[in-house]
C-alpha positions as CSV (number, residue, x, y, z in Angstrom):
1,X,91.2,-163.4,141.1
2,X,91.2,-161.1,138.1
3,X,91.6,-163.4,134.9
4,X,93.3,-161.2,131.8
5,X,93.5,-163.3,128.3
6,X,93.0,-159.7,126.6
7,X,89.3,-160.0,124.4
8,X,86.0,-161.2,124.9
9,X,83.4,-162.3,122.2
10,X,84.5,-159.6,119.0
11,X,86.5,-157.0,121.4
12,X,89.9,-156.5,123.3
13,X,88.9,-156.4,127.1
14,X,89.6,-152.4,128.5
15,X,91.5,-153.5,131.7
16,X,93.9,-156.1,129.6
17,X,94.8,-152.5,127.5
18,X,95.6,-150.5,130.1
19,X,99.8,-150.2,131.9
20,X,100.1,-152.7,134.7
21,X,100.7,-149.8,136.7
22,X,97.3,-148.1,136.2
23,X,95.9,-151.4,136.5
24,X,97.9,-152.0,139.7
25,X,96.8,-148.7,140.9
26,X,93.1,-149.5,140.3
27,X,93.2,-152.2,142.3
28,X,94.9,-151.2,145.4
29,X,92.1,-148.0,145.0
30,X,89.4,-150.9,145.4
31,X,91.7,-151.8,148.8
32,X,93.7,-155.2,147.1
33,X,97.3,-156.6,147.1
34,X,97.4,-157.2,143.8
35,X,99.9,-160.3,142.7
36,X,100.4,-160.5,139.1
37,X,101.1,-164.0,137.1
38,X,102.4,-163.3,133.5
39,X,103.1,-165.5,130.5
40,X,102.7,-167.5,128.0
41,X,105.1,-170.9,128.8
42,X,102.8,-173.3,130.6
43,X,105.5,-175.0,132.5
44,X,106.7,-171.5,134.4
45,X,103.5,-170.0,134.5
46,X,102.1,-173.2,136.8
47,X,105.2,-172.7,138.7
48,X,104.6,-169.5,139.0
49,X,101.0,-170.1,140.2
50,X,101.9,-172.4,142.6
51,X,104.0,-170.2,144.2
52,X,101.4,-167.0,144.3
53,X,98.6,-168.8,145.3
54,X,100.7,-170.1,148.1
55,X,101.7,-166.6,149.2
56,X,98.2,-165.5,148.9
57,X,96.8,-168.1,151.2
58,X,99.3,-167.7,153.6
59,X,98.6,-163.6,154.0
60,X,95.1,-164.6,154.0
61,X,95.1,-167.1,157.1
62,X,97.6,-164.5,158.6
63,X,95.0,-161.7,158.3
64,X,91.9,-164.2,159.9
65,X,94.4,-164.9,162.3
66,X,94.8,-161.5,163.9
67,X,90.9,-160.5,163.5
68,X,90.1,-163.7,165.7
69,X,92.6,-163.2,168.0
70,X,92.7,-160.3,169.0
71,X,89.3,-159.1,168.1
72,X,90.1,-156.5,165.4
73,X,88.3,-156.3,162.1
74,X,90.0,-153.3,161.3
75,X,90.0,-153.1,157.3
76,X,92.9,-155.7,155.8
77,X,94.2,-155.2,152.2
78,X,92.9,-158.8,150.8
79,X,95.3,-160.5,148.4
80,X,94.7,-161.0,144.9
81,X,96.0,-162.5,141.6
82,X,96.0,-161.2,138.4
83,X,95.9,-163.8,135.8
84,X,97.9,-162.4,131.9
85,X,97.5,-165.4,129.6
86,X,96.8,-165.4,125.8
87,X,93.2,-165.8,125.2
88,X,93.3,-169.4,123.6
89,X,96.3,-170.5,125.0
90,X,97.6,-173.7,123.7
91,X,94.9,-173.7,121.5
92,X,95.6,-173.2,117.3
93,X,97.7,-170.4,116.9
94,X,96.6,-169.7,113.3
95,X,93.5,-171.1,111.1
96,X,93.4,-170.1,107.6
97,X,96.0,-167.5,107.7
98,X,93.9,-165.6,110.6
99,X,95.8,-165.1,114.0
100,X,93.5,-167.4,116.7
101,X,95.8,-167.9,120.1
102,X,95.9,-164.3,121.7
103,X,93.0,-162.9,119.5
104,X,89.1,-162.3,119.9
105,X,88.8,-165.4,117.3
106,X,89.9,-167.8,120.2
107,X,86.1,-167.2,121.5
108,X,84.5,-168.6,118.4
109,X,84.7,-171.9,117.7
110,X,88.4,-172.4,116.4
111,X,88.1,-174.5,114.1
112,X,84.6,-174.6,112.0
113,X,85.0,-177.2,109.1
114,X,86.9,-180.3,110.1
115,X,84.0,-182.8,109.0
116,X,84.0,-181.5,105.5
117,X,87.6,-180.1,105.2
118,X,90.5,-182.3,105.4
119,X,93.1,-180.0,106.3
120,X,90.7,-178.5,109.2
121,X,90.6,-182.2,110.5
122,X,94.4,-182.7,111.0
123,X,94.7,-179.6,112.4
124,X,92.1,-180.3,115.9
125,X,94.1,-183.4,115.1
126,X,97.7,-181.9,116.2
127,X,95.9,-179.5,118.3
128,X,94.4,-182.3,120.7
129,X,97.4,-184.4,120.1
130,X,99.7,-182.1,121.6
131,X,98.1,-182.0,125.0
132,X,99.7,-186.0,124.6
133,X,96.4,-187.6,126.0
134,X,98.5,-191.3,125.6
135,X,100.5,-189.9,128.6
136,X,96.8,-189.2,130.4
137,X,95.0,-192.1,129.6
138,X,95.1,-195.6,129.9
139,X,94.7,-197.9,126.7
140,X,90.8,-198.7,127.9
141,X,90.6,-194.7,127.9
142,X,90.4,-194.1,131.8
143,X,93.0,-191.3,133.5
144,X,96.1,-192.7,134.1
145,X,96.3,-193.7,137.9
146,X,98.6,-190.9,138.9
147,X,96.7,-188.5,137.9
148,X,93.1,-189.7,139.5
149,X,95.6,-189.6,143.2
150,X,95.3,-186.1,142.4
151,X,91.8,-185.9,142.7
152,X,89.9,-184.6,146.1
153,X,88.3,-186.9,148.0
154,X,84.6,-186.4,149.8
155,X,83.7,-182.8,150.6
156,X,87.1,-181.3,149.1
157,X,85.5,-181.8,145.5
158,X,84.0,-178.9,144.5
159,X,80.6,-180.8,143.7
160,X,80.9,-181.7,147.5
161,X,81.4,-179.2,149.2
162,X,79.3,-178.0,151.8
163,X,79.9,-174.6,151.2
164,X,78.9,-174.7,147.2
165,X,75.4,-176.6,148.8
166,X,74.8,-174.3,151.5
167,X,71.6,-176.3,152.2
168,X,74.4,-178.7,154.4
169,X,75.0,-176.0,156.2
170,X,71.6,-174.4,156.7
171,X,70.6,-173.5,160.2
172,X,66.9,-172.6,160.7
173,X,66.1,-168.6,161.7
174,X,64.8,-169.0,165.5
175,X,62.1,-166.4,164.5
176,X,60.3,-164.5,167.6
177,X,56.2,-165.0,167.6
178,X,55.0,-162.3,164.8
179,X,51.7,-161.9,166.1
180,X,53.4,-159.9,169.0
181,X,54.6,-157.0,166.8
182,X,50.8,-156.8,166.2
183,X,49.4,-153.7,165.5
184,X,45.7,-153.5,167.1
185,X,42.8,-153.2,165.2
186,X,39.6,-151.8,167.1
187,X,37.6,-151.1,163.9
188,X,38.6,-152.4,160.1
189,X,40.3,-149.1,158.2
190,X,39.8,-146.9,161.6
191,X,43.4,-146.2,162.3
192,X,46.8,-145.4,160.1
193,X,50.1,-147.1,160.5
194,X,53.4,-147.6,158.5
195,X,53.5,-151.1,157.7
196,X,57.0,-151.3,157.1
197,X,58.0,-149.5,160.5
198,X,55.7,-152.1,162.4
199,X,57.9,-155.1,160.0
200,X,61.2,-153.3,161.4
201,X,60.1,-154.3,164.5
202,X,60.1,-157.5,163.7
203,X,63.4,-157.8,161.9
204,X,65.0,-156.1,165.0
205,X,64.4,-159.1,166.7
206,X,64.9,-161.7,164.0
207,X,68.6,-159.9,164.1
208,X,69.4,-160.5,167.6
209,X,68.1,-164.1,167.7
210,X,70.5,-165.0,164.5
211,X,73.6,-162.5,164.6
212,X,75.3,-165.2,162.5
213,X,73.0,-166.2,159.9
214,X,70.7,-163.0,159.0
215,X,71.5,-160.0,157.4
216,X,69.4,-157.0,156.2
217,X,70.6,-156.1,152.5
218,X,69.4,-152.4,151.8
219,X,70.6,-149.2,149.0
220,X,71.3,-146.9,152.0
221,X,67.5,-147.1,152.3
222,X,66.9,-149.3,155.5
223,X,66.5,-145.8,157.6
224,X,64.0,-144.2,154.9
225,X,62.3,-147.1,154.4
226,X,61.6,-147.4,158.0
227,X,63.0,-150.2,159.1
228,X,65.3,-148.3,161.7
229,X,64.5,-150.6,164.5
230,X,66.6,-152.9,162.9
231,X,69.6,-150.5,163.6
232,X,69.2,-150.9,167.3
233,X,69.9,-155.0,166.7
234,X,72.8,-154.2,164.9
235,X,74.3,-151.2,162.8
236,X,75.6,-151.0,159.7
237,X,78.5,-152.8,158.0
238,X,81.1,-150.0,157.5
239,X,85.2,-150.7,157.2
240,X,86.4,-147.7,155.9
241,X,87.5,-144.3,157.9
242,X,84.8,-142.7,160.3
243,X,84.7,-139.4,161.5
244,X,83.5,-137.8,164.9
245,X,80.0,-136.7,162.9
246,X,79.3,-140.6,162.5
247,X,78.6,-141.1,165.7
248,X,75.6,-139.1,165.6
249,X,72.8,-141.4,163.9
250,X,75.2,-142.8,161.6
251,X,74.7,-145.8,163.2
252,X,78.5,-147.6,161.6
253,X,80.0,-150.7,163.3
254,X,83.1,-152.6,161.7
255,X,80.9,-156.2,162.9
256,X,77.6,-154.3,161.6
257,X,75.0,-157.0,159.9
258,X,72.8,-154.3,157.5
259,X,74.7,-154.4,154.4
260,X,74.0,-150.9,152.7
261,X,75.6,-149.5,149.4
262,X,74.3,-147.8,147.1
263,X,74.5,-150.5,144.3
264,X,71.6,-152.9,144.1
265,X,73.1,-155.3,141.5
266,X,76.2,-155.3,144.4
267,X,73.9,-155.8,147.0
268,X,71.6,-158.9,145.2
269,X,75.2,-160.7,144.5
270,X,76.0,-160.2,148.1
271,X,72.5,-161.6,148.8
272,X,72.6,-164.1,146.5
273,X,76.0,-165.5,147.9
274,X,74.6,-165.2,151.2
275,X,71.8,-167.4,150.8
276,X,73.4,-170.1,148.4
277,X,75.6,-171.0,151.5
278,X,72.7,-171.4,154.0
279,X,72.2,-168.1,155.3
280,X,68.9,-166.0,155.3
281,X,68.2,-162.4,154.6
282,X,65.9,-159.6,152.9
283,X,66.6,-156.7,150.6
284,X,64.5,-153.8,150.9
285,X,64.5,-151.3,148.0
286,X,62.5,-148.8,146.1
287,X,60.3,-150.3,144.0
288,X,61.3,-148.3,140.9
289,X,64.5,-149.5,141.3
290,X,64.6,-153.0,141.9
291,X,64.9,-153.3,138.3
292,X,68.6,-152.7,138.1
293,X,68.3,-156.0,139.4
294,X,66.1,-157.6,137.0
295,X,68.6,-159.9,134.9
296,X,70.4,-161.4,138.2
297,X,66.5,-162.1,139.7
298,X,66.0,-164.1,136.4
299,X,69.6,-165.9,136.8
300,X,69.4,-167.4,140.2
301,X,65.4,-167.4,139.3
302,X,66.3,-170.0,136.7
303,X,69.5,-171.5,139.2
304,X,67.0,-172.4,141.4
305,X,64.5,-173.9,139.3
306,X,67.3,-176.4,137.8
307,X,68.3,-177.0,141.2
308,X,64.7,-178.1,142.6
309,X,63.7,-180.0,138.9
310,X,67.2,-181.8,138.0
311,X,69.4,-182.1,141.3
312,X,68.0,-184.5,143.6
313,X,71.5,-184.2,145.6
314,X,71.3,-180.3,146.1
315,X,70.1,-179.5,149.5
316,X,67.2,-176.7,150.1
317,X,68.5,-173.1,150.5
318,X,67.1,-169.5,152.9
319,X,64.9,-168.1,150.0
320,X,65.4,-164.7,148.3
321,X,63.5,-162.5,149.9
322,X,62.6,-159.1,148.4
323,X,61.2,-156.1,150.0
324,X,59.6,-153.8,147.5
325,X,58.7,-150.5,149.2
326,X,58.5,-146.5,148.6
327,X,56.0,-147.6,146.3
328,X,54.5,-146.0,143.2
329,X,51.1,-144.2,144.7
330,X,53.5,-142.4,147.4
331,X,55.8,-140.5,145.6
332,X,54.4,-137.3,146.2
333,X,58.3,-135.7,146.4
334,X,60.0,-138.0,144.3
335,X,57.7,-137.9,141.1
336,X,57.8,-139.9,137.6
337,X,61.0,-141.0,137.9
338,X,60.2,-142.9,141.1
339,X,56.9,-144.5,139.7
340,X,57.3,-147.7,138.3
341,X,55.6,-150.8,139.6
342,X,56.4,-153.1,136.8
343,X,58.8,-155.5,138.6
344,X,55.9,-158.1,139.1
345,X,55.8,-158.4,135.4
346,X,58.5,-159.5,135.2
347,X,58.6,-162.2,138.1
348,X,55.8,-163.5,136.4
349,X,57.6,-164.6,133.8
350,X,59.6,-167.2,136.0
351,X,59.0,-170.9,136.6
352,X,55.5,-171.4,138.8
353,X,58.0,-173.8,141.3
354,X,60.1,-170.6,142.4
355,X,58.6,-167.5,142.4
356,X,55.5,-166.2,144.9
357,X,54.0,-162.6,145.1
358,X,52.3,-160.8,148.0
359,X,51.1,-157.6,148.3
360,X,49.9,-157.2,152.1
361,X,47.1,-155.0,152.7
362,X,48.3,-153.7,156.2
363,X,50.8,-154.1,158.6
364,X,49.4,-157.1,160.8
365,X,49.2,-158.9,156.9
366,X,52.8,-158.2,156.1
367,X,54.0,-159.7,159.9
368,X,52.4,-162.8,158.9
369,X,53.7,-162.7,154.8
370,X,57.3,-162.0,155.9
371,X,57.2,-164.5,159.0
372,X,56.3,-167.1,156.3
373,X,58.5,-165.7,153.7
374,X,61.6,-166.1,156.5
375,X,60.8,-169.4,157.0
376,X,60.8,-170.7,153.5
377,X,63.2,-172.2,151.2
378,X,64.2,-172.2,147.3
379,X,62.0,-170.0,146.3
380,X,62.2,-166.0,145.4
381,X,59.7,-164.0,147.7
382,X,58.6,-160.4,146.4
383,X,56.3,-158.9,149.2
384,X,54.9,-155.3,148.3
385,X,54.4,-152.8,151.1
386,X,54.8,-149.2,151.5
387,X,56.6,-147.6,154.1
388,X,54.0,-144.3,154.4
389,X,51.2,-144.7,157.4
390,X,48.2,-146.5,156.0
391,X,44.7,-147.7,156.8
392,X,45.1,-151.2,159.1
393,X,42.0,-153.5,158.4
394,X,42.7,-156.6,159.9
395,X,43.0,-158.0,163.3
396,X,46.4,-160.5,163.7
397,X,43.8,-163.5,163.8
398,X,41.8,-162.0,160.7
399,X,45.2,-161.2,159.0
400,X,46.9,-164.6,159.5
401,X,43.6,-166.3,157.8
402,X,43.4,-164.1,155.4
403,X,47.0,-164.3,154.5
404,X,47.1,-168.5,154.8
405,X,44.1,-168.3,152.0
406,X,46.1,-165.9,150.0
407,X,42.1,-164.5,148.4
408,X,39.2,-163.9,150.3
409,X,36.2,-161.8,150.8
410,X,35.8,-159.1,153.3
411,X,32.3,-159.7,154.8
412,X,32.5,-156.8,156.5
413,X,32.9,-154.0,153.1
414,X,30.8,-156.5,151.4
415,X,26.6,-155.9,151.1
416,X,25.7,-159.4,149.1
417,X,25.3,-161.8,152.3
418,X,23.1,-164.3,151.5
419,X,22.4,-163.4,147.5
420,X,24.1,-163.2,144.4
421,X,26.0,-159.9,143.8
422,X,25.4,-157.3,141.5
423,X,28.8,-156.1,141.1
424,X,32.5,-158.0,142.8
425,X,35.1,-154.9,143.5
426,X,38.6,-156.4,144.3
427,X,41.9,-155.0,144.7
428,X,45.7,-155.7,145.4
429,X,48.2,-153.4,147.0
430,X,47.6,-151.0,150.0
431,X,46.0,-148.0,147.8
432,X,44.0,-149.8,145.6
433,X,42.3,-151.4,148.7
434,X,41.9,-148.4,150.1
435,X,40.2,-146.2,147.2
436,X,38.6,-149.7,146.3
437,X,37.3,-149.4,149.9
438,X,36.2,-145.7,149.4
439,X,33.9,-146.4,146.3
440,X,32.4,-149.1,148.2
441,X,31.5,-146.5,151.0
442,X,30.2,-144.2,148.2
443,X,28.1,-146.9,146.7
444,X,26.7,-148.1,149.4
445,X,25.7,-144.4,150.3
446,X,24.0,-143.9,146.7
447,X,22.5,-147.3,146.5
448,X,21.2,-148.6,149.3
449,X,20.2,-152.6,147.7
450,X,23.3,-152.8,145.2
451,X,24.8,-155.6,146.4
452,X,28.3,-155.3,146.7
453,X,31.2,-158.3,147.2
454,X,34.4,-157.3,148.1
455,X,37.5,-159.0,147.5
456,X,41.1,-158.3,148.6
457,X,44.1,-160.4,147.3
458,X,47.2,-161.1,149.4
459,X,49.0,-163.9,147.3
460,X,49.0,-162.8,143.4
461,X,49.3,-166.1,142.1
462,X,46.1,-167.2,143.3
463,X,44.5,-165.7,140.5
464,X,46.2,-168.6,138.2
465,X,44.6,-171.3,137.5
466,X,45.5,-174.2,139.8
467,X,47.3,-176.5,137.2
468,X,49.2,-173.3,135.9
469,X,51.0,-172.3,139.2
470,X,51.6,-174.3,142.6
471,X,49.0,-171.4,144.4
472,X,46.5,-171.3,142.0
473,X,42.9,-171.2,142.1
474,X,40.9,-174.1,140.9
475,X,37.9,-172.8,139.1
476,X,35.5,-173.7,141.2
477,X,36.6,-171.4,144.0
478,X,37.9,-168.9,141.6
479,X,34.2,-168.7,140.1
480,X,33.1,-168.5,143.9
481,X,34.6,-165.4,144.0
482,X,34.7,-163.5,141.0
483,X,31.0,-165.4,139.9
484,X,30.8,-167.0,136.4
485,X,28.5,-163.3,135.3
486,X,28.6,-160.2,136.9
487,X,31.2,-157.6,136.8
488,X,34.6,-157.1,138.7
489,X,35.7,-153.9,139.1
490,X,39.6,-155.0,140.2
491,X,42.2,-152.0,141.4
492,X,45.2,-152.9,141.4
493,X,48.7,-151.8,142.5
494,X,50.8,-152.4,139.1
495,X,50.1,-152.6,135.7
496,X,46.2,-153.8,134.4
497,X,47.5,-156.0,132.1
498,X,49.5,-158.3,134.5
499,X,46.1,-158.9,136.2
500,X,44.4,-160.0,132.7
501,X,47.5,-162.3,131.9
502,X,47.2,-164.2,135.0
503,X,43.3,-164.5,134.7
504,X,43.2,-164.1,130.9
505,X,41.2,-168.3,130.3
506,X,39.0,-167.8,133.4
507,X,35.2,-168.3,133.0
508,X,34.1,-164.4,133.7
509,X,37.2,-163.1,132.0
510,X,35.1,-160.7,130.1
511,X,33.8,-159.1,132.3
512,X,36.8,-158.3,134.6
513,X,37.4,-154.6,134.3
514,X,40.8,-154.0,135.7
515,X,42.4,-150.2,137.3
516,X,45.8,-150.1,137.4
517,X,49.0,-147.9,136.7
518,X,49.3,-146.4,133.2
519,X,52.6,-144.8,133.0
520,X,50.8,-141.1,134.1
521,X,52.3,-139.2,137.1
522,X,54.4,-136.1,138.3
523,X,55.0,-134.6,141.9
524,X,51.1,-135.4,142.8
525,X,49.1,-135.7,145.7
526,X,48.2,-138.8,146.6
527,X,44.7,-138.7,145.5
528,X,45.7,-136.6,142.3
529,X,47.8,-139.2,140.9
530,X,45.2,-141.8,141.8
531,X,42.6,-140.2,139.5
532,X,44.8,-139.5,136.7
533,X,45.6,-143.3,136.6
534,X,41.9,-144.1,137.4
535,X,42.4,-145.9,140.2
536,X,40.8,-143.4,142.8
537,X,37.4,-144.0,144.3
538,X,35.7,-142.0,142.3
539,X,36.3,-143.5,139.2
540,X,35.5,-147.0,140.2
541,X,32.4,-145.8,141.6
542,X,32.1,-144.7,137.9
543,X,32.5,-147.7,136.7
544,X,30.5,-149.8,138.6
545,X,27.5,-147.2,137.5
546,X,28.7,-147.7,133.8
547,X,28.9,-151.5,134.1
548,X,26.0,-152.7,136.3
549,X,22.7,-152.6,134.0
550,X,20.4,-151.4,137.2
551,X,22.2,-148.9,137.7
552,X,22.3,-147.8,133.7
553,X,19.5,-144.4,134.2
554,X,19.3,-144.5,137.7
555,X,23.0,-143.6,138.5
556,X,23.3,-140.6,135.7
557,X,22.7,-138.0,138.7
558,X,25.7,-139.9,140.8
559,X,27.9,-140.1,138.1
560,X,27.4,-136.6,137.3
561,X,28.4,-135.9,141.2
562,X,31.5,-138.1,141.1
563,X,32.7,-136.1,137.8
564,X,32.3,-133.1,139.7
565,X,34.5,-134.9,142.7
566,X,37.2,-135.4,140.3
567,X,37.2,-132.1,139.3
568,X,37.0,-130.3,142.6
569,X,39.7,-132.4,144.4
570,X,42.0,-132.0,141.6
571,X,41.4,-128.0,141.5
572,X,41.7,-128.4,145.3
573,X,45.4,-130.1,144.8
574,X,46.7,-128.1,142.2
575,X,45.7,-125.0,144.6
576,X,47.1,-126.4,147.6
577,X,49.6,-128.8,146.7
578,X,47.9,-131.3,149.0
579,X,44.8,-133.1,149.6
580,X,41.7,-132.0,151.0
581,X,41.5,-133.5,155.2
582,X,38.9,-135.7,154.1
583,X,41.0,-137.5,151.5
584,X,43.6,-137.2,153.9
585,X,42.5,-139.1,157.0
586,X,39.8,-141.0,155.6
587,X,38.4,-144.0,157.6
588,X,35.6,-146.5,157.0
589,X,32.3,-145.1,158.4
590,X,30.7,-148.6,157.7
């Protein structure tokens, strides 16, 4: 239903100004049967009403009639109404000699003075009088008892009905076991993978277990983002004409259950419908832009924390859950315009009780992430993983601990067993841990009794304080980690300042030394655009010289060497337009 009083707040409204046939036009282009319902007269215009909506519903149960029965979801032409009514209707027609019924004014408050102004006061007088509310109400003020007959009774009211609290209707997703979509793991960062292919997997079969109550949500980006496994579950929703060519890997089905358009704020409202009335899903999109999206994320973010806080009678809904892949450090053919992490900042900024983060370090870690993201409720998911091979570190047994912690340390990159460590390196996001990974490998080479402690964080939230966010770390552990003295070297996948704002009142705060994005990039190699934004290896081996006082003399000569790394591999990239093989396949020598 199209709703046409004519303005909105200080404008006339562009599709209330154009003829009815353009109008009409319009909407039989987006595939409608447009009705229209004109007037001004509230007696004929509820008539009137009555009648359309009547036709409407009667064309609509016609149309699920034949798809059921005979099995064809060929493409109907929905109805619709189109609703022409003065903006303000019935309301004052005039307030101090300025038109108000059928103007912009209608959306201010009519009438501004009536306290003060005497006049103003007997006119919301007549103005509420003449909707005759002694006809309407009882002399103890209750609704008359005709009119409360009218009323629905038990799930017809809109407050409950079971499809406006789609927790009533929720069916749990019969998920397959995620640990056997494991990838296998001989040695930690030995082998490359796409973590996102492996996840497709996965989904494949989450599709066929649930054909009607999962769907895949996707900007024509399910096959480049590697999830194409899902296609052989079920293809893509697609109503309009075909031709022969489509039948070669365009993978179209009129029952199709990957919703793909190249709109993501039409794709989140899809989601968002989807999931408010029990169903479950994911969106997978680019990470630099899943931002069109950012205002409807903040809406439902803020739906859902109402609903948890203040409506005890809501039910639970299938969570939001939110892909984000293509990432940032891999857009060696896309470029600046494709770089832009800064999505988590803005999740951040949503109530503690709704929103969780995960950036998965390999594939096995996003199996068990989206396994527990799928299985959760009220909440808004964002899991960060590129689709491009990468290094695989943990075992499924090492991933699913590491995961259920959310923080840990990786005894195996770490050199401090036993003893306090000279210097913590963490990370977050697949490159970070990687480069983060390849410092510690040059370290470790340079000087042979640093002690080194190396962190990796799944769950971003954990780096909150515990009373700040549900996942948060007390400070006890959080001190465990990081130490109450020495210096952190973190590399991380987004901005540096997100980092400091979550951590910003913990005890070693100033000495946490975060790498991150800063807004610097082009068509780069990989490794290229890592050491412009200073989160390569080389740099943080850099830093670790510059901020550990044993090293302070001793490492001059190494540091000198890692300058002369930067400068050779960029020269190398710039020649070549690609990394050196080294850079390329490297793998942890231990």
């Amino acid at each position: 239903m199209l709703h046409l009083n004519g303005y909105k707040i200080a404008n006339p409204t562009i599709l209330a100004r154009i003829p009815r046939e353009e109008l009409e036009a319009l909407l039989t282009g987006y595939g409608h049967k447009p009705y229209f319902v004109e007037g001004d007269d509230p007696d004929t215009m509820h008539q009137q009403m009555a009648a359309t909506l009547e036709r409407c519903i009667g064309e609509i149960r016609a149309i699920q009639q034949h798809a059921r029965e005979r099995n064809d979801a060929t493409r109907p032409r929905w109805p619709m109404i189109v609703l022409r009514s003065p903006k303000g209707w019935t309301g004052p027609k005039e307030v101090d000699g300025h038109k108000v019924e059928g103007s912009w004014r209608a959306h201010q408050v009519p009438v501004l003075d009536p306290v003060t102004n005497s006049k103003s006061l007997k006119l919301v007088e007549h103005w509420l009088r003449s909707y005759e509310p002694e006809s309407l109400f009882d002399e103890a003020g209750r609704l008359v008892e005709e009119l409360r007959e009218l009323a629905p009774e038990g799930a017809r009211r809109i407050s409950a009905n079971p499809h406006a609290n789609g927790g009533l209707l929720c069916k749990t997703l019969d998920l397959p076991a995620f640990r056997d979509y494991a990838v296998a793991v001989k040695k930690p960062a030995g082998s490359y993978t796409s973590p996102t292919e492996v996840l497709g997997t996965f989904l494949r079969d989450v599709m066929r277990n649930n054909m009607t109550n999962f769907r895949v949500f996707g900007p024509d980006e399910t096959a480049s983002n590697k999830l194409t496994a899902i296609y052989e579950a079920s293809e893509k929703t697609w109503l309009a004409q075909t031709e022969a060519s489509d039948a070669d890997g365009g993978d179209l089905a009129t029952d199709g259950r990957v919703m793909e358009m190249l709109s993501e704020h039409t794709l989140e409202g899809w989601f968002e419908g989807y999931v408010l009335t029990g169903r479950h899903g994911l969106f997978a999109t680019y990470e630099a832009f899943v931002h069109v999206i950012d205002s409807m994320f903040n809406q439902h973010a803020k739906w859902l924390e109402k609903a948890k806080r203040d409506l005890g009678w809501r039910q639970p809904v299938p969570s939001i859950n939110l892909l984000i892949t293509s990432l940032v450090w891999r857009q060696d053919h896309n470029g600046f315009t494709h770089q832009d992490p800064g999505f988590l900042d803005v999740v951040t900024n949503k109530s503690p009780d709704v929103v969780r983060i995960y950036l998965p370090p390999d594939a096995n870690c996003l199996l068990s992430v989206a396994d527990h993201c799928l299985r959760s409720r009220d909440y808004v998911n964002v899991i960060v993983a590129d689709k491009q091979p990468h290094l695989q570190y943990l075992d499924m047994d090492a991933a699913v601990t590491h995961c259920t912690k959310g923080i840990g340390i990786w005894d195996w990159a770490s050199t401090d067993q036993g003893v306090e460590p000279d210097v913590v390196i963490a990370c977050a996001g697949d490159i970070a841990t990687m480069e983060a990974l390849a410092a510690v490998e040059i370290l470790k080479a340079r000087f042979a009794d640093l002690k080194i402690r190396f962190v990796n964080v799944v769950d971003l939230f954990r780096l909150m304080p515990e009373h700040a966010h549900p996942h948060g770390l007390s400070s006890r552990d959080f001190d465990s980690l990081f130490t109450t003295s020495k210096p952190v070297i973190f590399n991380f996948h987004s901005y540096a300042s997100l980092v400091h704002k979550l951590t910003y009142n913990r005890t070693n705060h100033d000495n946490l030394h975060v790498h991150g994005y800063h807004e610097k990039g082009n068509i780069n190699t990989p490794l290229e655009l890592a050491i412009i934004n200073q989160v390569d290896r080389f740099s943080l081996a850099i830093d670790v010289i510059d901020r550990v006082p044993a090293l302070r003399g001793v490492g001059d000569h190494a540091k000198e060497w890692l300058r002369g790394q930067i400068i050779e591999h960029l020269a190398y990239a710039h020649a070549e337009g690609i990394d050196k093989e080294e850079i390329r396949n490297w793998t942890w020598k231990g």
